[in-house]
C-alpha positions in Angstrom: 88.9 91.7 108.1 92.0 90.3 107.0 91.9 87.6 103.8 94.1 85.8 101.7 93.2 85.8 97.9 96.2 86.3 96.1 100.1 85.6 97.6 100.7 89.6 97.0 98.0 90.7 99.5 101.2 89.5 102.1 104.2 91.8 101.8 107.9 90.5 101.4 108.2 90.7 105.3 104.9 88.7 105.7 106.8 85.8 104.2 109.3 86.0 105.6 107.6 86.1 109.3 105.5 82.8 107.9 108.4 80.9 106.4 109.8 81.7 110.1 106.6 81.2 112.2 106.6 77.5 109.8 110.4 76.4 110.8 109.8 77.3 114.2 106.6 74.5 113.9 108.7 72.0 112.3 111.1 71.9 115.1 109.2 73.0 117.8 105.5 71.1 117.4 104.4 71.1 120.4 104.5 74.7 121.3 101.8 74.9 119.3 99.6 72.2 119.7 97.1 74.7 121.6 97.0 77.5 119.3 94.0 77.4 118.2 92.3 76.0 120.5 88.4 76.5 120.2 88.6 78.0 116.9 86.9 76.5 114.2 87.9 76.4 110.3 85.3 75.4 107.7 86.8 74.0 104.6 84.7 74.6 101.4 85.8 72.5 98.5 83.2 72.7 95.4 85.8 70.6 93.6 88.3 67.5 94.1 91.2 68.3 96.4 93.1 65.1 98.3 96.7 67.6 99.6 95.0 71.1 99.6 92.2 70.2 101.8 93.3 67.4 104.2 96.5 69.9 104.6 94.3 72.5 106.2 92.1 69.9 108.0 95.5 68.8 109.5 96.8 72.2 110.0 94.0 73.2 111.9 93.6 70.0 114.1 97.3 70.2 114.9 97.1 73.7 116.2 94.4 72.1 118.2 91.4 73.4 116.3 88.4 71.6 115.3 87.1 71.0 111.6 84.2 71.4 109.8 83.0 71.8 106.1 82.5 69.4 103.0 84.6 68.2 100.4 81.9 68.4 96.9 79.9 71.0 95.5 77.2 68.2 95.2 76.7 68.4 99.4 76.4 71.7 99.6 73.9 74.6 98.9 75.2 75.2 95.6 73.7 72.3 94.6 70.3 74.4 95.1 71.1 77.7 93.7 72.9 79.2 96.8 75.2 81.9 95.5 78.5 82.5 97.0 77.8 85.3 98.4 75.1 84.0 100.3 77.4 81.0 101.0 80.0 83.0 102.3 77.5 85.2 105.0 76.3 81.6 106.2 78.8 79.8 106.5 80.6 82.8 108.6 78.0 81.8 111.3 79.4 78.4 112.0 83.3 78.8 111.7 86.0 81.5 112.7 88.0 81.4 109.2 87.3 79.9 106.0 89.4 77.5 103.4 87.8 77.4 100.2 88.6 76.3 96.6 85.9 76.5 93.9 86.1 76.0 89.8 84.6 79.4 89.3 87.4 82.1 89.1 87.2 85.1 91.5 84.8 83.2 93.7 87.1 83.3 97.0 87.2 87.3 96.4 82.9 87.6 96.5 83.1 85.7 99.2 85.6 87.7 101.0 83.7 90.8 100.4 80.9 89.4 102.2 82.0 86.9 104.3 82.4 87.9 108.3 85.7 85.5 109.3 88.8 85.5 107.5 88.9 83.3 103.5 91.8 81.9 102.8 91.8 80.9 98.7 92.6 77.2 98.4 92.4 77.7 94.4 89.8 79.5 92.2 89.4 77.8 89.0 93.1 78.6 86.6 93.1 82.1 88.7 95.4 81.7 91.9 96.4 79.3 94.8 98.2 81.6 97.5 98.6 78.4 100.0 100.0 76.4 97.8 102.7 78.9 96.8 103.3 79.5 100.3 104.3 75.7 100.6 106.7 76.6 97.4 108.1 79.3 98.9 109.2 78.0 102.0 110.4 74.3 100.2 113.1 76.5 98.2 114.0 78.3 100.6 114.6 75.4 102.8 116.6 73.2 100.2 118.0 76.3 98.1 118.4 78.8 101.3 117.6 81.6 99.2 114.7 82.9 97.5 116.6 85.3 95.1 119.3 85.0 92.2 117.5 82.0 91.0 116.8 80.7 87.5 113.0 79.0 87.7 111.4 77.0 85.1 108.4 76.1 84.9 107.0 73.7 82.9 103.5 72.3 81.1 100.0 74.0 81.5 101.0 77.6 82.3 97.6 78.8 81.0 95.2 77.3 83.9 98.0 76.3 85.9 97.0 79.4 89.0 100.0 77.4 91.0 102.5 78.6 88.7 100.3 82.1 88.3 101.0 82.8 92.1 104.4 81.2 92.1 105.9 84.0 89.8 103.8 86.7 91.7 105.2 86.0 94.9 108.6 85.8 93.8 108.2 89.1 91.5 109.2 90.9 94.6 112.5 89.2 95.2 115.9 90.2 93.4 117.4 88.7 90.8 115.0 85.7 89.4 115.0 85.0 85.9 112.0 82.9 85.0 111.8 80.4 82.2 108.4 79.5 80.4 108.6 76.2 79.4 104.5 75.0 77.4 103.2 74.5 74.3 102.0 77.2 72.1 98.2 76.5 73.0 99.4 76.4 76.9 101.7 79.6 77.5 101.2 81.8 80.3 98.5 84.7 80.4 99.2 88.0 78.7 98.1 89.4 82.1 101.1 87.4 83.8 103.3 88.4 81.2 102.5 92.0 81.2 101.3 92.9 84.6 103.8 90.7 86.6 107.2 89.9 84.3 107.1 93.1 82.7 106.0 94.9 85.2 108.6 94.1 87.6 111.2 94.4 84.5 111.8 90.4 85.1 114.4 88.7 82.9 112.6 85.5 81.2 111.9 83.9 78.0 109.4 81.1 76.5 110.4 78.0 74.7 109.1 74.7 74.2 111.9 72.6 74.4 112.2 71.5 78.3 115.6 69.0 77.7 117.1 72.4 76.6 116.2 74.1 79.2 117.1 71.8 82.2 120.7 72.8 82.4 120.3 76.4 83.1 117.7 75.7 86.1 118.3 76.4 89.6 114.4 75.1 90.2 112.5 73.0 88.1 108.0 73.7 88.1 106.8 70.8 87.1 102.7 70.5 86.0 100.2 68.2 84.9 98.4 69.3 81.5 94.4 69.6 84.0 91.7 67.7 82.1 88.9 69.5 83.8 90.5 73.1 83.2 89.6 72.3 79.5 86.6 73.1 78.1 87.2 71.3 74.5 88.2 67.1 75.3 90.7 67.1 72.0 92.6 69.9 73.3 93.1 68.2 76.5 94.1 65.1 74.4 96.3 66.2 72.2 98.1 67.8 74.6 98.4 65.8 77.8 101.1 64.2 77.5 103.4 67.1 76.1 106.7 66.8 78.8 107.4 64.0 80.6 110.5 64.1 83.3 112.8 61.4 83.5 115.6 60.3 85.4 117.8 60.3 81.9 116.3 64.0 81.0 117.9 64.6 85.1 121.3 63.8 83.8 120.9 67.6 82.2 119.7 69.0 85.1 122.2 71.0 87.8 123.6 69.1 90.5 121.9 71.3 93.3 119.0 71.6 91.2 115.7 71.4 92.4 112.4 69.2 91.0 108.4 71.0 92.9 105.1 69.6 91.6 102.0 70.9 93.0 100.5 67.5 92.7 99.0 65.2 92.0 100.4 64.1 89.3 99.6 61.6 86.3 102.1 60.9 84.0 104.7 63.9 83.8 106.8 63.0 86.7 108.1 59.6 85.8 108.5 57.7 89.4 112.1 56.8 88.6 112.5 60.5 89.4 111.3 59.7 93.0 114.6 58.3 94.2 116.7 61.5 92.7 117.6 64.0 95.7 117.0 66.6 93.4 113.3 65.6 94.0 111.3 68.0 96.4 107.5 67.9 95.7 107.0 65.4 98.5 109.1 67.8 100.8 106.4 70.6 99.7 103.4 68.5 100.7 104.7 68.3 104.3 105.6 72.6 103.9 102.5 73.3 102.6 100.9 72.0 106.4 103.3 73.9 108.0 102.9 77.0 106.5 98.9 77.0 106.4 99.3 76.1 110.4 101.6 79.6 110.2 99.3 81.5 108.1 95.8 80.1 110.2 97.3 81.5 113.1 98.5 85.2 111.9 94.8 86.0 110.3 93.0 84.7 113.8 94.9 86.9 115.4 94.3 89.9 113.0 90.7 88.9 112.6 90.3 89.7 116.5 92.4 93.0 115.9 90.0 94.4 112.8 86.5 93.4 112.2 86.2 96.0 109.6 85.1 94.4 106.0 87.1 93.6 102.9 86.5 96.2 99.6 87.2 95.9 96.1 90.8 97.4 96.0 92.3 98.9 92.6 92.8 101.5 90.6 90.6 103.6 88.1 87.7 101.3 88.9 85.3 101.1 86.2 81.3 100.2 87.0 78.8 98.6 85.2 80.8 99.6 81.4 81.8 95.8 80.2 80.5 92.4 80.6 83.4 89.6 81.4 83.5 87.0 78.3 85.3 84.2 80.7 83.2 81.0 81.1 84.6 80.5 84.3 84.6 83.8 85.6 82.2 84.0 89.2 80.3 87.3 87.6 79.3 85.0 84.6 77.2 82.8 86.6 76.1 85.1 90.1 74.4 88.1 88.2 73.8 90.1 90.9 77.5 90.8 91.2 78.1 93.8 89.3 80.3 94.5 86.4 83.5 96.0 87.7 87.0 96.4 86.1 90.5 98.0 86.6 93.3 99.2 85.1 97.0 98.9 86.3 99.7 102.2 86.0 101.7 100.2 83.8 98.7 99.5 80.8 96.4 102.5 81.8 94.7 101.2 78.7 93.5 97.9 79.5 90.6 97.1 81.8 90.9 93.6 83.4 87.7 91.8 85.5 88.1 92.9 89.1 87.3 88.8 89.8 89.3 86.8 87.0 91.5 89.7 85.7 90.7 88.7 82.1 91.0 91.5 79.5 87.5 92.9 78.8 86.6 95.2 76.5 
């Protein structure tokens, strides 16, 4: 059974189709308006979520679908204990495919594993959010026309911010991008990102702190708001909230065929005398993002009718029951029946990462 966890479980050509399958919506609506027809998604949302979750709600309903799901951990099971495994098997009796976005990182994998419908990751905790950078993707490649040979910045909390964890996955597999990390010191990408994605792929990029001075080498400017309830310390979140603001007098430095995303919302980092500036996408990605969940609903029903078979823990030089994870947020901290499992990668043979977070552990 075919899931969506990460942007990298869909190959370079599975992008593409989407992207394609999505332009092919956007001008030809009503070819689709039966798709789905008498398929059900249930959307899961243990936390807050205005775009993510009314996006697939819409999605769905405009392929013809029906809805069903809630929209706050505190109406659910979970409220009484349920675990997410437990969760997942129910919930797979009511509904043909599965949206779901939890706090706890690697929570949308457990519940692939035993869920019976297709999951599709709507954002676990500071881990990933595949959808959303599916709506990046194809809001690029509509205003830039490529997705390679591009200079991308991004900019703010690149430590919990998964939408800019999955952007620079997904476009680790396409030529020439040099990626620019723009975040305080206490904010800077994972070493896992640095190390098993830049470096990895041998990407060009560098980190700084000054965003002005970046601006004018910037094809596409990532944009993110510093996430108070990421934080597990208030004062940090303080003292660092309001660490870039964009303006339309910091634009002035940006390219001319420059481009501003924002995963949204946003509070107070996107001043809204940006708004007017062509340069100014993220309201362009909201509409994308529909578009390409409608695209990507549509290709896992049709696999999930193909291949029943379950998902498994994929990786290599799996390693049982040898470590205990030390992240707070990590799903095998708080389900204990899950069982202690860690990888390795080719490229650091010597570091084992949590098969759910992908945390160093020791």
């Amino acid at each position: 059974m075919r899931s969506l966890i990460d942007v990298v479980d869909l190959s370079v050509k599975e992008l593409d189709e989407l992207m394609g399958v999505a332009n092919d919506i956007i001008r030809n609506p009503d070819k689709y308006k039966e798709a789905c027809k008498g398929k059900k998604i249930a959307t899961l949302f243990f936390e807050p979520s205005t775009r993510t979750r009314l996006s697939f709600e819409a999605a769905m309903l405009e392929l013809g679908g029906s809805v069903i799901g809630f929209s706050s951990a505190d109406s659910s099971s979970a409220a009484k204990g349920e675990s997410m495994a437990d969760t997942a098997r129910v919930i797979s009796c009511y509904a043909d495919i599965i949206a779901m976005r939890t706090p706890q990182e690697g929570a949308a994998l457990v519940a692939a594993l035993n869920a019976r419908v297709p999951i599709i990751n709507a954002g676990d905790g500071g881990h990933k959010h595949p959808t959303q950078t599916l709506a990046d993707l194809l809001t690029i490649k509509r205003e830039k026309g490529r997705l390679d040979n591009l200079t991308v910045g991004y900019c703010g909390d690149l430590k919990y911010g998964r939408t800019v964890h999955s952007l620079i996955g997904a476009l680790s597999r396409y030529k020439g991008i040099k990626t620019v990390l723009i975040s305080p010191e206490e904010l800077k990408v994972p070493s896992y990102v640095r190390h098993d994605i830049l470096e990895k792929n041998g990407m060009e990029y560098e980190e700084v702190s000054d965003l002005e001075q970046a601006l004018p080498k910037l094809d596409v400017l990532y944009m993110t708001r510093i996430q108070r309830e990421r934080f597990l310390d208030p004062r940090e979140y303080e003292r660092l909230k309001d660490s870039y603001v964009l303006t339309a007098e910091k634009m002035e430095k940006a390219k001319k065929d420059g481009i501003v995303l924002h995963p949204l919302p946003r509070v107070n980092e996107i001043s809204t005398d940006v708004d007017a500036d062509p340069r100014a996408c993220y309201f362009k990605q909201v509409e994308c993002g529909k578009y390409m969940r409608m695209a990507l609903i549509m290709k896992l029903l049709e696999e999930a009718e193909k291949d029943k078979s379950a998902v498994t823990i994929k990786g290599e030089n799996l390693v049982y029951d040898k470590y205990k994870c030390h992240n707070p947020k990590c799903i095998s901290r708080t389900e204990q029946e899950l069982r202690n499992i860690a990888t390795s990668s080719p490229s650091s043979p010597d570091i084992l990462r949590c098969i759910y977070c992908e945390k160093k552990v020791n």
